[in-house]
C-alpha positions as a Markdown table, in Angstrom:
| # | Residue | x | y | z |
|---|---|---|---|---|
| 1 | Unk | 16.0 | 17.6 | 67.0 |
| 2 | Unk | 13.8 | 20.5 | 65.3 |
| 3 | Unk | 14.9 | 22.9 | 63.0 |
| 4 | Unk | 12.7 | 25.6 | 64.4 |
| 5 | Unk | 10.9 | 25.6 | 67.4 |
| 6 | Unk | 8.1 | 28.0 | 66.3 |
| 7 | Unk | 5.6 | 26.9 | 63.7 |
| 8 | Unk | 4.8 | 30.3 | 62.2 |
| 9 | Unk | 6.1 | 29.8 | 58.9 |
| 10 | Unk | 6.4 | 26.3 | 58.4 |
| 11 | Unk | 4.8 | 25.0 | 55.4 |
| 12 | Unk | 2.8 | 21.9 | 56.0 |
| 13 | Unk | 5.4 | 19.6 | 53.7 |
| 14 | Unk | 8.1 | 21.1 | 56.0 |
| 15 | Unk | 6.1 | 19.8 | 59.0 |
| 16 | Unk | 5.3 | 16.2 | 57.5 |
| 17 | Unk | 9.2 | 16.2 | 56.7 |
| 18 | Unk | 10.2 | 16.8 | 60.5 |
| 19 | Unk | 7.7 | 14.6 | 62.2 |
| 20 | Unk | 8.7 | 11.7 | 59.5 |
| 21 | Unk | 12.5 | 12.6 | 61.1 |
| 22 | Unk | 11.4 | 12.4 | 64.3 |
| 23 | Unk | 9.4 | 9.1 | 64.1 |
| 24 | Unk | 12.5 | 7.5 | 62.6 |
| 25 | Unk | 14.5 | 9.1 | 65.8 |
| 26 | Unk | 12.2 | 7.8 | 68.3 |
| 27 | Unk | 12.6 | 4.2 | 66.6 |
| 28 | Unk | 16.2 | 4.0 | 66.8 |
| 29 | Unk | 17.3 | 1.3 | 69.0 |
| 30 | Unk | 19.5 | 4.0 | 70.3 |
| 31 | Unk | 17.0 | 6.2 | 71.6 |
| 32 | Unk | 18.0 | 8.6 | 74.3 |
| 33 | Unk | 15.1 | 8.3 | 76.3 |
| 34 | Unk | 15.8 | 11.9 | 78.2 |
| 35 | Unk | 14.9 | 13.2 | 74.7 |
| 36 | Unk | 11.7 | 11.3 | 74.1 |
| 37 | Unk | 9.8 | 14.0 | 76.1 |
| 38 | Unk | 10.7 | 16.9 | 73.9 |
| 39 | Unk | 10.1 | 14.6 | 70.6 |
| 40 | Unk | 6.5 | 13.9 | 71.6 |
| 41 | Unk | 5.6 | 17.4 | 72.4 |
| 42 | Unk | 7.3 | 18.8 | 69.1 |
| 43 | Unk | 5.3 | 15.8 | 67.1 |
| 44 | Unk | 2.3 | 17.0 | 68.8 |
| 45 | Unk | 2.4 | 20.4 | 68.1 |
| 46 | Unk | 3.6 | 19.8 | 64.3 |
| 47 | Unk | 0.4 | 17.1 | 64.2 |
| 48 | Unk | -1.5 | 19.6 | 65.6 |
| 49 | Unk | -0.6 | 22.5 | 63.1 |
| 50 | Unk | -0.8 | 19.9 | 60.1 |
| 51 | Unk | -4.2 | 19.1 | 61.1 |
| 52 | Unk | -5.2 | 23.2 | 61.0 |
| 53 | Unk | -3.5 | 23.4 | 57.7 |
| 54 | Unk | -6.1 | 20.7 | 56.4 |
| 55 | Unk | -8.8 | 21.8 | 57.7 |
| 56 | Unk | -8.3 | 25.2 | 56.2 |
| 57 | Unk | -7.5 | 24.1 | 53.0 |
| 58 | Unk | -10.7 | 21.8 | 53.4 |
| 59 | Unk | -12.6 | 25.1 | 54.2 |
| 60 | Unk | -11.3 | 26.9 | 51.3 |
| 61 | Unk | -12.1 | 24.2 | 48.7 |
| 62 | Unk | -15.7 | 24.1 | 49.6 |
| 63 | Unk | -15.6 | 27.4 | 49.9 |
| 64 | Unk | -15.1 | 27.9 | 45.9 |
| 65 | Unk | -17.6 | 25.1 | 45.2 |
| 66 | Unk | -20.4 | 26.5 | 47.0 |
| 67 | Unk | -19.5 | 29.6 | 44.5 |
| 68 | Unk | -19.2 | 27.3 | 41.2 |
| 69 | Unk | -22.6 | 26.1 | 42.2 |
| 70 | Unk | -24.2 | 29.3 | 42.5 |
């Protein structure tokens, strides 16, 4: 299922890439449902560290216009 199960050095394309996998996983007819536990939770947690990887980008570009506008 995941190529890694830590996200310390994922880049955020690398985490798009493996939730896009696992969506198309989890719509496989052929599903093993004893794994659909362990997709969710790895989604999650790559959603989750997508999310902080906006927000700090978000952070940083406001960041440098605050300064142009000085």
């Amino acid at each position: 299922m995941a190529k890694t199960n830590t996200t310390e050095s994922i880049t955020y394309a690398q985490a798009v890439a493996e939730i896009e996998d696992i969506l198309e996983k989890m719509n496989d007819a052929e599903l093993d449902i004893d794994q659909l536990g362990a997709y969710v939770e790895r989604a999650t947690t790559l959603i989750t560290l997508c999310k902080e990887k906006l927000l700090k980008a978000q952070k940083q570009v406001e960041k440098v216009m605050k300064s142009d506008e000085a």
